[in-house]
C-alpha positions as CSV (number, residue, x, y, z in Angstrom):
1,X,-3.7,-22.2,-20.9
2,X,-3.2,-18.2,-20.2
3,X,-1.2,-17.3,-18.1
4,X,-2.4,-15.5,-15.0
5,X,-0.9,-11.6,-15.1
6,X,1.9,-10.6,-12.8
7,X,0.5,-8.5,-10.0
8,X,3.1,-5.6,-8.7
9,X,1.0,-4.0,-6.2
10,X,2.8,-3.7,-2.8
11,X,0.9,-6.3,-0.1
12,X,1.2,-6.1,3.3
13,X,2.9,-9.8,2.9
14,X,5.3,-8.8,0.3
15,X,6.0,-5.3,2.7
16,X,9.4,-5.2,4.4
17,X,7.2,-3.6,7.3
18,X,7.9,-1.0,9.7
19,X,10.7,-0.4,11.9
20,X,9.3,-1.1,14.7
21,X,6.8,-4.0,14.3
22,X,3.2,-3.7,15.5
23,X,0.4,-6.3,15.3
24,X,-1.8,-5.4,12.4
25,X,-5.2,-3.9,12.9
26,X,-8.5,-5.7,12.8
27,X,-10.2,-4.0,9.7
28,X,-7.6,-1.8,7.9
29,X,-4.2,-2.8,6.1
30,X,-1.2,-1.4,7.2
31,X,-0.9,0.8,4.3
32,X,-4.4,2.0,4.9
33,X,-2.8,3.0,8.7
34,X,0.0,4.9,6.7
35,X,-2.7,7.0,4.7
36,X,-4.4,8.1,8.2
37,X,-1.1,8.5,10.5
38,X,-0.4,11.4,8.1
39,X,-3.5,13.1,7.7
40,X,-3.4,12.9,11.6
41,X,-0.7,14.6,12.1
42,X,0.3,18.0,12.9
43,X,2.8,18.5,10.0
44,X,-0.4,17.6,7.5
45,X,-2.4,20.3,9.0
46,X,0.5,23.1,9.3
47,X,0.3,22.4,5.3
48,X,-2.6,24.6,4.8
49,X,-0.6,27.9,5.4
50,X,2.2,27.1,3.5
51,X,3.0,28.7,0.0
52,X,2.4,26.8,-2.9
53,X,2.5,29.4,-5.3
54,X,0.8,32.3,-3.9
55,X,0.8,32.9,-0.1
56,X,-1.9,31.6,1.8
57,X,-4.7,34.2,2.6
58,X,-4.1,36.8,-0.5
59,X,-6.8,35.0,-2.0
60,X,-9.1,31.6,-0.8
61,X,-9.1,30.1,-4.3
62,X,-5.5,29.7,-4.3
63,X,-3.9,26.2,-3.7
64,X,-2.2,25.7,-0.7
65,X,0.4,22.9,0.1
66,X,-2.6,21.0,1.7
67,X,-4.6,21.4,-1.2
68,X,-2.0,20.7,-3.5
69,X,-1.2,17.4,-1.8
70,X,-5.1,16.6,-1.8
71,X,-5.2,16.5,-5.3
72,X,-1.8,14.8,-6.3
73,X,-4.0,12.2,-4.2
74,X,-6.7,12.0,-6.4
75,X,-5.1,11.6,-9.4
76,X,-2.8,9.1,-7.9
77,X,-5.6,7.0,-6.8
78,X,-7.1,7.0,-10.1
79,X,-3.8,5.9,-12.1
80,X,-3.5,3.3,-9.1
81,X,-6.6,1.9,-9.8
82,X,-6.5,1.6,-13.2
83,X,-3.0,-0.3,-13.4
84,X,-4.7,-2.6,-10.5
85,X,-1.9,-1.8,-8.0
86,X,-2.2,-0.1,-4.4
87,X,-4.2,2.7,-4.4
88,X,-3.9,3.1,-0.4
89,X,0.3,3.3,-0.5
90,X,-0.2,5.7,-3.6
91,X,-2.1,8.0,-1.7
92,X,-0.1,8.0,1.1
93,X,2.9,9.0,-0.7
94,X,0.9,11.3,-2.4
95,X,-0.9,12.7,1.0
96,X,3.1,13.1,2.4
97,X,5.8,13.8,-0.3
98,X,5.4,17.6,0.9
99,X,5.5,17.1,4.6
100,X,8.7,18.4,4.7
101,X,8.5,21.4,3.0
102,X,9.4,24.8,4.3
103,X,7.4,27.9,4.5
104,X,6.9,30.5,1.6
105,X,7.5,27.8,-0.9
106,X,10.7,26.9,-3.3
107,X,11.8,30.4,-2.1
108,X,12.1,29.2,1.4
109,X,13.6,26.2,1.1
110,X,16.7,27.6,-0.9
111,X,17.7,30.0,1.8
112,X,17.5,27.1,4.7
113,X,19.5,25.3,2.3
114,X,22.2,27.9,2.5
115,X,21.7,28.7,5.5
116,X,22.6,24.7,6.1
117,X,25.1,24.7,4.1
118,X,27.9,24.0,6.4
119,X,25.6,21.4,8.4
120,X,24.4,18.9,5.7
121,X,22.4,21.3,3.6
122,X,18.0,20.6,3.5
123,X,16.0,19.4,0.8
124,X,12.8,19.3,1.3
125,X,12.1,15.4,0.4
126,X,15.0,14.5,3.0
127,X,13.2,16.5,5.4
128,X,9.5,15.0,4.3
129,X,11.8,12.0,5.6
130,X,12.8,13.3,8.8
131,X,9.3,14.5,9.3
132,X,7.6,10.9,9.5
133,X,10.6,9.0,11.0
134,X,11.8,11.5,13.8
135,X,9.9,14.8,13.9
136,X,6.7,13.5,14.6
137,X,6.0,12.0,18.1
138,X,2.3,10.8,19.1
139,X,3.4,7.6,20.0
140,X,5.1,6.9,23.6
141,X,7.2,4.1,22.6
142,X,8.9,5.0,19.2
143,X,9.8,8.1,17.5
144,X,8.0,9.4,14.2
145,X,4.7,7.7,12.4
146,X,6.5,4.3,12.3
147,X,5.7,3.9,8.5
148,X,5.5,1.1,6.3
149,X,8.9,1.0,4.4
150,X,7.8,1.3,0.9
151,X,6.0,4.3,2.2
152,X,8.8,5.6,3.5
153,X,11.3,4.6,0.3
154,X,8.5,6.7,-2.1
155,X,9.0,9.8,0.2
156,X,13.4,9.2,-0.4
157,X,12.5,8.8,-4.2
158,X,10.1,11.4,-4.9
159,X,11.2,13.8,-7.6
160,X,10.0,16.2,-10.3
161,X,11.7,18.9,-12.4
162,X,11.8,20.8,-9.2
163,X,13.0,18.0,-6.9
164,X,16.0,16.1,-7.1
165,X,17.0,14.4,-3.5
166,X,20.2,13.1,-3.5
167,X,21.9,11.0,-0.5
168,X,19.7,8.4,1.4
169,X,20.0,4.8,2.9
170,X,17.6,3.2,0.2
171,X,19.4,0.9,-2.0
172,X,16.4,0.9,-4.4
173,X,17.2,2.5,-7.5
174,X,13.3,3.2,-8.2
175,X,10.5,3.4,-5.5
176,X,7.5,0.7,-6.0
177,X,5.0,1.5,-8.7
178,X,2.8,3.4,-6.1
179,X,6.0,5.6,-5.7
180,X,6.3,6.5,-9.0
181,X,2.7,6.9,-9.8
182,X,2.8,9.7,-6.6
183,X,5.9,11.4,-8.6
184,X,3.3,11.8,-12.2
185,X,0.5,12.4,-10.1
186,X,2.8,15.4,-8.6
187,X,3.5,16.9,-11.4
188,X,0.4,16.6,-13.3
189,X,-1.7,17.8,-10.3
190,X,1.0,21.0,-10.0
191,X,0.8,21.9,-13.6
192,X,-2.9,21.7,-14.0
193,X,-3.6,23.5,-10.9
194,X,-1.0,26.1,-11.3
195,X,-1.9,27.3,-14.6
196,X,-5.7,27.6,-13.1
197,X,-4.5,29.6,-10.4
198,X,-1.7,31.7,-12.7
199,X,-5.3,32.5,-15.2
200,X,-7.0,33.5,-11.9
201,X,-4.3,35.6,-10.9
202,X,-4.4,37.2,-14.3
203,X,-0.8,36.3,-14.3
204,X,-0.9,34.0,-17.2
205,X,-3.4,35.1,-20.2
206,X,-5.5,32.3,-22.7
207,X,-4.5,33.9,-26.1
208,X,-0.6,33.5,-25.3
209,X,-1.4,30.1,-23.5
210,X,-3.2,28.8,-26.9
211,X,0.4,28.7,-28.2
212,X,0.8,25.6,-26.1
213,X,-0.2,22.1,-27.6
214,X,-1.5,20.9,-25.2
215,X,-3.7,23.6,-23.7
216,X,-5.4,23.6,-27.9
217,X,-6.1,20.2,-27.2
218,X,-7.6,20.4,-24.2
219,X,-9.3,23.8,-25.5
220,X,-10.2,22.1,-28.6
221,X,-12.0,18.7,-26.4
222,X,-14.3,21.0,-23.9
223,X,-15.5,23.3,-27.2
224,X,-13.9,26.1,-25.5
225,X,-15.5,28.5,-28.1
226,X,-19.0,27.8,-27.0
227,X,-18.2,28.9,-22.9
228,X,-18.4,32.5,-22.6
229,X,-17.7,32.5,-19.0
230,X,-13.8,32.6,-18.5
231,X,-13.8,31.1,-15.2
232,X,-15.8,27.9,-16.1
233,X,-13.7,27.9,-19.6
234,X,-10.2,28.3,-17.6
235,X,-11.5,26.0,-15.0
236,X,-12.8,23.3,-17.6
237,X,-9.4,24.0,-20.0
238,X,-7.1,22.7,-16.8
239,X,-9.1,20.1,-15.8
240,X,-9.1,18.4,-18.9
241,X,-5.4,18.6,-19.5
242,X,-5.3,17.2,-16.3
243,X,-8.0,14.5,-17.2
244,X,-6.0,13.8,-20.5
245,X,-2.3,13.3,-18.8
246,X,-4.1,10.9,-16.3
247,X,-5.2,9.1,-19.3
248,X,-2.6,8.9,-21.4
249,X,0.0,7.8,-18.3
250,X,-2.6,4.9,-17.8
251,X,-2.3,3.5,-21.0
252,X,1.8,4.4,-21.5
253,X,2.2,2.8,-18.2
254,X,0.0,-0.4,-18.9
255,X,2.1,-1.0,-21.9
256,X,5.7,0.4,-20.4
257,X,4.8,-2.9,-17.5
258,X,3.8,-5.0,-19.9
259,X,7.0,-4.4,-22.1
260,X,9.4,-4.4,-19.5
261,X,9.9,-7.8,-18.6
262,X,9.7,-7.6,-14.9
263,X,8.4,-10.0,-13.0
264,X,8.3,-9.0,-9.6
265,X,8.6,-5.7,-7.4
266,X,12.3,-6.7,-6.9
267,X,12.6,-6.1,-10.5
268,X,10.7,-2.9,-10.7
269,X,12.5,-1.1,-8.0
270,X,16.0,-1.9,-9.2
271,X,15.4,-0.7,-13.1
272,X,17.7,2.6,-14.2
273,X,14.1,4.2,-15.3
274,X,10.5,4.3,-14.0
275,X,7.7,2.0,-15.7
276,X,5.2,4.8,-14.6
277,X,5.3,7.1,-17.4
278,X,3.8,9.3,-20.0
279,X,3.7,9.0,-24.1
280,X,6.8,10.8,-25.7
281,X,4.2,13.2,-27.6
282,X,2.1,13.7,-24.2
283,X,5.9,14.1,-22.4
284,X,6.7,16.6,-25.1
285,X,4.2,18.7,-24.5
286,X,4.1,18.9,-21.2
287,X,7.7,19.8,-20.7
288,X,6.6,22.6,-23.1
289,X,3.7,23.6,-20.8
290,X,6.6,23.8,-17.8
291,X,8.7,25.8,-19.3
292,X,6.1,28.4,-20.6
293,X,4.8,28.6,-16.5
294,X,8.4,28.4,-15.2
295,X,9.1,31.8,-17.3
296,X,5.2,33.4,-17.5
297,X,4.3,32.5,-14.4
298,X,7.2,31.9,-11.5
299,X,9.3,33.9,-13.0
300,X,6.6,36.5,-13.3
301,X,7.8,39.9,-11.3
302,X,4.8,40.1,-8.9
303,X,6.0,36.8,-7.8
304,X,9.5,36.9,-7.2
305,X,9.0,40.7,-5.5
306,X,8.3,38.7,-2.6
307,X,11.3,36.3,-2.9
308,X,13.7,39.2,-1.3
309,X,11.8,39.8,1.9
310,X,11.9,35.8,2.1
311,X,15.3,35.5,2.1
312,X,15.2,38.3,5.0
313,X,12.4,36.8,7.1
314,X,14.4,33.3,7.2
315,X,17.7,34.5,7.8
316,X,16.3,36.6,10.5
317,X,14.7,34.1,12.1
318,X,17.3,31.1,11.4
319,X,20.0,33.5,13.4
320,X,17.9,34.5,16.3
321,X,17.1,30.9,17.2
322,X,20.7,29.7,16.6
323,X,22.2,32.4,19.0
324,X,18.9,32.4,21.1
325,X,18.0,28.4,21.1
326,X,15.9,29.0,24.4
327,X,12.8,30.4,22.2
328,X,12.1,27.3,20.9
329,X,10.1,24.9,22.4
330,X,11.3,22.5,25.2
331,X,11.0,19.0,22.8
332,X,13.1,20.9,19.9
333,X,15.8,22.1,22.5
334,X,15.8,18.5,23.9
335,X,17.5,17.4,20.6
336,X,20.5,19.8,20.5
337,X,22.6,17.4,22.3
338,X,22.0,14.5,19.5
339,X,21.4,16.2,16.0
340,X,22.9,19.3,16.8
341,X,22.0,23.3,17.1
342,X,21.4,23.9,13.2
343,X,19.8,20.7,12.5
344,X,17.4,21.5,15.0
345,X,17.1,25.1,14.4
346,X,16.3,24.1,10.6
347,X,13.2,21.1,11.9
348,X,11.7,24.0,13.8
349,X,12.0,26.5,10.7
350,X,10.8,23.9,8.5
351,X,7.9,22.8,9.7
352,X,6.6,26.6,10.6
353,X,3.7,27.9,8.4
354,X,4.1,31.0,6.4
355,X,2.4,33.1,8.7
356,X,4.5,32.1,12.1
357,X,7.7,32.6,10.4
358,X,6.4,36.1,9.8
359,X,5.5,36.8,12.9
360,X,8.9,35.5,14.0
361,X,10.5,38.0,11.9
362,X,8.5,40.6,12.6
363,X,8.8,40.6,16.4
C-alpha cells in the first residue's frame, strides 16, 4: 500500500498562534488575516516611496520597495503552490520582509546603523520585526499586527546576500518552508527586476550582459534575435530568467524534501541548511549574475553619487530629533520613557519615506 506523502505546509492547527489569542474568523484562515493586516497597514503603503534601487519619482517604471515586495509575492506564491505548501503564509512573508526598511535604500540603512551603534545597532529585518510586533497600532487592546508566529519567525529568518540578521528570540534554526521560499523568491524577484531596471536606466548594457550564462539562456529561450524592439527584448530576457529560477527551485526543492528525511515541520525548521533551494548549476550562475550587478550596476557611479548626500540627510535628521525629540509625533515621544531616545528616534527615521526624510533635512 503507498504511503500517503508527508505534508509540511504550516496549518492553522499545527501554528503556535499569535501572542495574543483571538477567535478565528468565519471565512478566512488566520494566515490569510496575516496577508491582509499588512497590506493594511500604514508601514506597507509608506513602501511606495522608498528606494529600491533608484529613488522613487526619477522615473515611474522604476521598482519601488512596494513593487518590489509585490512581486517577491508572486513568485512566492507560485513556488508555494507547486511544492503544495501554504501559499497564504508565503505571501505574507513575502508582502512584509521589507516593512522595516529605511529610506533611500541599503544606503540608508548603514548610516542608522552607525548612527545606532552605541544603542543596539538596526538591521532592517529586526526592525521589519519591530514594525509588526510594536510599531504598528490599529488595534486598542494589543500592540503591533498580532501575527501568526511562523509569520513572524520568517520575518527574524529572512536573508539574502544583502541580509544577514543576527540576534533574535527564535530558537528555530530555519524558518518554515513558506519562510524560505520568501527568502528565494526575494532574491530572484530582486535580480530579475533590477537588471530590467539597470537596462532601462542604460546603466547596464545587453552585449556585456550576454557574457552572463544565464542571461544566454534566457536570451537564447525567447529567440532574442528575432525582437527588434529592446524594451520588449530586455523586458522578455528578465522575465524569463526569472521564469526559469522559479522553475528550477521547484524541482530542486521537490527533490531536496524528498531527500531530506524529514518528517515534520519540527524537522524542517531545526536542519543547519534550507530544503528550499536552487540546482548547483542554476546557483552558479546566479551568483555570477550578482556579482556582475553588484559591480555594473550598484556600484555604478551615477548611483553611489547620491550615497554621500544620504549619509548627510540622515545624520541631519537623526541629530535634530535626538536633541529636539519634541518634533516628533506625540505616540513616538510616548515611548522614550520604555525603549529609549535613540531607539525611538531610529522607529521614526525608519519608517519615513524617501521624500519626508528630505524634507526633514532640508528644512
Amino acid at each position: 500500500m503507498a504511503t500517503t506523502p508527508i505534508s509540511f505546509a504550516v496549518t492553522n492547527a499545527q501554528s503556535k498562534g499569535r501572542v495574543y489569542p483571538q477567535p478565528p474568523h468565519p471565512y478566512r484562515t488566520d494566515f490569510e488575516r496575516d496577508r491582509d493586516r499588512i497590506i493594511h497597514c500604514s508601514a506597507f503603503r509608506r513602501l511606495e516611496g522608498k528606494t529600491q534601487v533608484f529613488t522613487p519619482g526619477r522615473n515611474e517604471n522604476y521598482r519601488t520597495r512596494l513593487t518590489h515586495s509585490i512581486e517577491v509575492a508572486q513568485i512566492g506564491r507560485t513556488i508555494a503552490g507547486g511544492l503544495h505548501l501554504n501559499e497564504d503564509l508565503t505571501e505574507a512573508i513575502c508582502l512584509g520582509h521589507d516593512l522595516g526598511h529605511s529610506p533611500f535604500g541599503h544606503a540608508g540603512e548603514t548610516v542608522l546603523n552607525e548612527r545606532m551603534a552605541d544603542f543596539g545597532g538596526f538591521e532592517h529585518n529586526r526592525q521589519s520585526l519591530r514594525v509588526v510586533d510594536w510599531l504598528e497600532h490599529p488595534y486598542p487592546d494589543f500592540p503591533g499586527l498580532n501575527l501568526m508566529y511562523e509569520t513572524r519567525l520568517g520575518f527574524a529568518r529572512h536573508y539574502s546576500p544583502y541580509d544577514l540578521p543576527e540576534g533574535d528570540n527564535f530558537e528555530e534554526t530555519q524558518c518554515t518552508l513558506e519562510g524560505q521560499i520568501a527568502n528565494l523568491a526575494d532574491r530572484i524577484a530582486y535580480n530579475g527586476h533590477d537588471l530590467e531596471d539597470g537596462l532601462r536606466a542604460r546603466l547596464l548594457q545587453e552585449e556585456a550582459l550576454r557574457e552572463l550564462p544565464l542571461f544566454r539562456q534566457a536570451q537564447e529561450r525567447i529567440e532574442a534575435g528575432r525582437l527588434t524592439d529592446p524594451v520588449v527584448r530586455q523586458t522578455r530576457t528578465a522575465k524569463t530568467i526569472i521564469d526559469l529560477l522559479v522553475g528550477n527551485a521547484i524541482e530542486t526543492s521537490r527533490d531536496a524534501i524528498t531527500q531530506s528525511g524529514a518528517r515534520s515541520i519540527c524537522d524542517v525548521v531545526q536542519r543547519e541548511e534550507p530544503l528550499i533551494r536552487l540546482g548547483v548549476p542554476e546557483e552558479t550562475k546566479l551568483r555570477q549574475m550578482e556579482a556582475f550587478l553588484l559591480t555594473k550596476m550598484y556600484h555604478h557611479p551615477s548611483v553611489l553619487e547620491g550615497h554621500g548626500n544620504v549619509e548627510r540627510w540622515i545624520k541631519s535628521v537623526f541629530d535634530r530629533l535626538c536633541s529636539h525629540p519634541d518634533q516628533m509625533p506625540g505616540y513616538f515621544r510616548s515611548m522614550i520613557d520604555s525603549q529609549g531616545l535613540h531607539r525611538v528616534v531610529c522607529d521614526y527615521m525608519a519608517g519615513m519615506t524617501d521624500r519626508f526624510c528630505l524634507s526633514l533635512a532640508e528644512a
